[in-house]
N, C-alpha and C positions, 0 to 999 in steps of 0.2 A: 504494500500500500504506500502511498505517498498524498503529501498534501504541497501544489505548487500555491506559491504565493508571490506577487508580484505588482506591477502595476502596466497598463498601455497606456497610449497615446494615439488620441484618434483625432482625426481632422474632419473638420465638418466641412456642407457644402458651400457656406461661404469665407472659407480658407482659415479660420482659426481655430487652435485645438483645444481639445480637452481631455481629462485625468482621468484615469478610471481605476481604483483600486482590485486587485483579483486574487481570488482567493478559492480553492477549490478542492478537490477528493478522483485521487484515482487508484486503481487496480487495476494488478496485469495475472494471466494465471497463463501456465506453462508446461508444455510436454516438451522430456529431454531425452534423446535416443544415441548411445554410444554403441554402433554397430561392431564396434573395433578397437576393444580394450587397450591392446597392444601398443596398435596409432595413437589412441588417443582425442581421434578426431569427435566431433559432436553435434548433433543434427537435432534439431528443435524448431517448436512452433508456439508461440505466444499469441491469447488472445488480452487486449487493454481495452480500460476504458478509461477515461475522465471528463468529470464533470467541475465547471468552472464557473465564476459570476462576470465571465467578461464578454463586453457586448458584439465581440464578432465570431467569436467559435464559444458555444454556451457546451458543445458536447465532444467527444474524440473518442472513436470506436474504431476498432483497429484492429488486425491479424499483421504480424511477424515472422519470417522468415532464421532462424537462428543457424547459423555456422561459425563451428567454434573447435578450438582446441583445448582438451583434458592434459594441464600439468598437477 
């Protein structure tokens, strides 16, 4: 789990901006498949999500791709 926190900057339509404080909640869950102890190599698939108070991405749903190496 994580919580991102931060702030944007957005610009309106007649050219000046404004502050937006962001603060939000997400989770990722994940399958890990080590075909080859040996190698060491690592093959995975992660699904995420998060949810945010900021006004241009309020949601981020996601699948991942994982390639990796076992030291």
């Amino acid at each position: 789990a994580n919580i991102p926190i931060g702030y944007e900057t957005l610009e309106n339509l007649d050219g000046s901006n404004s502050f937006n404080f962001v603060i939000g909640a997400g989770a990722s869950q994940g399958l890990r498949i080590i075909p080859w102890e040996k190698q060491g190599i690592v093959l995975g698939i992660d699904f995420f999500q998060q949810f945010e108070t900021s006004k241009v991405y309020r949601t981020d749903l996601g699948v991942e791709l994982v390639l990796g190496i076992n030291f």
